[in-house]
N, C-alpha and C positions, 0 to 999 in steps of 0.2 A: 782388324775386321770387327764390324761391329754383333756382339750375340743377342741371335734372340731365346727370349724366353721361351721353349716348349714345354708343354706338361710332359712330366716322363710318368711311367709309369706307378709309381710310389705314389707321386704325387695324386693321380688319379685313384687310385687303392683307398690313399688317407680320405678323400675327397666321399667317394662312397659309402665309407665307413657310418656318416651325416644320417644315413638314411636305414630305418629300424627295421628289422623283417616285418613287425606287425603293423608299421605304417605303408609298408609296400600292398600288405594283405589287403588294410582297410581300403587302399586305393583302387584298386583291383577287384574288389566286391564291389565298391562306389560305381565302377564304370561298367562292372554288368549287370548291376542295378537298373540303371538310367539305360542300359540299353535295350533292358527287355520293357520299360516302359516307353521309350522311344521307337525303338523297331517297329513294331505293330501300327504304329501309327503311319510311319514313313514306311514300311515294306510289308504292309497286310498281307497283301495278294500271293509277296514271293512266301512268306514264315506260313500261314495260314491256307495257303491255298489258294491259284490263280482260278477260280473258278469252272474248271474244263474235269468232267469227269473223262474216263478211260475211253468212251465212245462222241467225246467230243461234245457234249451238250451242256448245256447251262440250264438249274432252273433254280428260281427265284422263290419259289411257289412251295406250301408246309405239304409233305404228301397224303394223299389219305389213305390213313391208315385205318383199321375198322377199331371198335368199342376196346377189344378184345385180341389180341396179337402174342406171339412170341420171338422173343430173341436169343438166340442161340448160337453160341460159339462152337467157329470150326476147329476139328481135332487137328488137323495137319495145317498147319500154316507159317510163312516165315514173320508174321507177325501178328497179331490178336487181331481176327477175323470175326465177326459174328453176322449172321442173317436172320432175317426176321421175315416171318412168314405169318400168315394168318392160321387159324384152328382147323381150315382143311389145307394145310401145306401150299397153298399161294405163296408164290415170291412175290414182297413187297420192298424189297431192298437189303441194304446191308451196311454196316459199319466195319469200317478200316483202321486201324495204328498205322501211322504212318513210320516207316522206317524211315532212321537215323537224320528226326525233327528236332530241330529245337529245344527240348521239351518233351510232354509226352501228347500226340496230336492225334486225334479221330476226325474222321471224314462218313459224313452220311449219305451215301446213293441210295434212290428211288427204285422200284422197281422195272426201272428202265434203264439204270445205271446211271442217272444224271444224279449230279453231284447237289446235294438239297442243302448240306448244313456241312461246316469245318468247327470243330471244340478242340481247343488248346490248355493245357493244363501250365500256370503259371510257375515260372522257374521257382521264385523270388515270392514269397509272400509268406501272410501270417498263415500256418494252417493249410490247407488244399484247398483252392478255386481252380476250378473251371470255366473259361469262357466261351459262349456258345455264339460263332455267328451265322447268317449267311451263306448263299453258296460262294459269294466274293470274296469273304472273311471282312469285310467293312464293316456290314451293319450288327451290331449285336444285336443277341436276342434276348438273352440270360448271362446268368451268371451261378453257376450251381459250389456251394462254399459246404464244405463239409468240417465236423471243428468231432473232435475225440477229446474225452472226459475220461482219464484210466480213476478209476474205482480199485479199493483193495480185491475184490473178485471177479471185475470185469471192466471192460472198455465198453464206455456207450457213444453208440456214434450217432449226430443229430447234425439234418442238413437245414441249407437256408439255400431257397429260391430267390435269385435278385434281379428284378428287370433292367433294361437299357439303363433306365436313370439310378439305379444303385437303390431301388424301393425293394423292400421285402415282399414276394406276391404268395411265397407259400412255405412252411414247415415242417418238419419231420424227424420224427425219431425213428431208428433202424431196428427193427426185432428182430435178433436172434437169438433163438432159444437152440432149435435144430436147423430148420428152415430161416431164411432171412426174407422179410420181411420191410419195405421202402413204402410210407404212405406220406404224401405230399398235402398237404389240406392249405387252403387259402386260408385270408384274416378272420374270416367268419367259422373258420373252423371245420368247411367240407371238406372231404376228402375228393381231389379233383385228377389224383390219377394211382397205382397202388402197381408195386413192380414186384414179384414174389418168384422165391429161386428154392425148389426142393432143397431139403438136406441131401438126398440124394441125387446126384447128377449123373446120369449116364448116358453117353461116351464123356460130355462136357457141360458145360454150364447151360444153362436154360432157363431165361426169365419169363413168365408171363404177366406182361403190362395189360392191366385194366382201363379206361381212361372214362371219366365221370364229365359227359359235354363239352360242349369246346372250348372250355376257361385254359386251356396250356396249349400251346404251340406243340405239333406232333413231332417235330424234328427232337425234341427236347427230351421225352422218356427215354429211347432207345441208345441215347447218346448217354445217361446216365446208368443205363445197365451195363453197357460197356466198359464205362469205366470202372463201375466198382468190381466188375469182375477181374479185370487187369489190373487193377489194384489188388484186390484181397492177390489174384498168382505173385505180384511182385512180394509181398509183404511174407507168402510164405514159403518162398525163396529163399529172400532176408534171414528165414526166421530157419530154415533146411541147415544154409550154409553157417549160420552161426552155432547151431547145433552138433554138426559136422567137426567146427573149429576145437568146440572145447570136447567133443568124443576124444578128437585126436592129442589135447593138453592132456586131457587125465589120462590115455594110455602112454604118451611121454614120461607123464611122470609118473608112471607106475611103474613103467620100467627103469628109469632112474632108480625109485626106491628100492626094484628088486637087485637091481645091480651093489647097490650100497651093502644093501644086507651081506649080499653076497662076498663085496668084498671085507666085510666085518668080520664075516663066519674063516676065511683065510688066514 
């Protein structure tokens, strides 16, 4: 009878051997590289938002908001919730974190509940961007990049405004001293919208957005308070649990050392 050749098992073993953990890695970053730059393009609607808010409306349209407004995060929520209301408590909408996105994903309802703006915060990239579209997720609007400088005494954080076409439309550096402080100024240097959040927040965070004329798309502040706030909770999370981590090394090993002594003193 004539044999065939099969791969046995060995043979397949040796075979794999070929291939390097850190070349599987690079592969593997390669293809969710290219997919979070592809996806968006080919599945806007599903990653970003099919455009249907909770009451079934679509709108297209920047809402209006007044000179003067607040956004405010709610205490109790399964995921970072904030509302924004005017200086005598008018509902004028709200922004959402979308639960278990892609990413990290806000959504902007009107005061009607129509769904006005979707911002996706990029997996994959240099630094923190944000991209701001539509109530489709198609059309952009912005592109909000935020870039951190650690200094021996402090982190300074300084943002860039980018339009559809990847132009720079406005700059900013973050003050915080106790309060923080977000002023946005265009090429010429005005300041065109100013987002400020107490050092003191009680129950929860609380911006109050200024906005100087209608050089900025309104969907755009509110979507930027949001995030920095769910940033700054994520980062001192981050910073809780690492704290936590090495409380619990150093009482490890203090008890290690006391155990040593002790059994030296034996």
């Amino acid at each position: 009878m004539k044999q065939t050749n099969r791969p046995t098992i060995s043979k397949v073993a040796r075979a794999g051997k070929g291939f390097k953990l850190y070349q599987v890695i690079a592969v593997g970053l390669l293809i969710l590289g290219l997919s979070s730059v592809i996806a968006p393009i080919l599945f806007g609607p599903v990653i970003y938002g099919n455009g249907v808010a909770p009451n079934g409306q679509i709108t297209a349209l920047a809402p209006a908001f007044p000179a003067t407004y607040n956004v405010q995060k709610v205490a109790v929520s399964l995921t970072h919730k904030f509302n924004i209301g005017s200086e005598g408590n008018q509902n004028l909408g709200s922004v959402q974190e979308q639960f278990l996105a892609f990413g990290r994903t806000f959504k902007l309802y009107d005061g009607s509940g129509a769904l006005a703006a979707v911002a996706h915060q990029r997996v994959f990239a240099w630094g923190t961007t944000v991209d701001i579209f539509d109530s489709s997720g198609k059309q952009k609007l912005a592109t909000l990049k935020e870039n951190v400088l650690q200094s021996m005494f402090k982190a300074i954080t300084s943002y860039q405004l980018l339009s559809a076409n990847n132009q720079v439309i406005a700059e900013s550096e973050k003050v915080e001293l106790l309060a923080t402080t977000i002023r946005l100024k265009d090429k010429a240097g005005k300041v065109i919208v100013t987002l400020e959040r107490p050092f003191f927040n009680f129950p929860t965070d609380r911006w109050t957005v200024s906005t100087v004329g209608n050089g900025l798309d309104s969907r755009i502040a509110p979507i930027i308070a949001a995030y920095k706030s769910s940033a700054d909770a994520e980062r001192r999370a981050d910073s809780d649990s690492k704290s936590d981590g090495s409380d619990s090394s150093e009482s490890s090993s203090g008890s290690s050392s006391s155990r040593s002594r002790s059994s030296s003193l034996k």
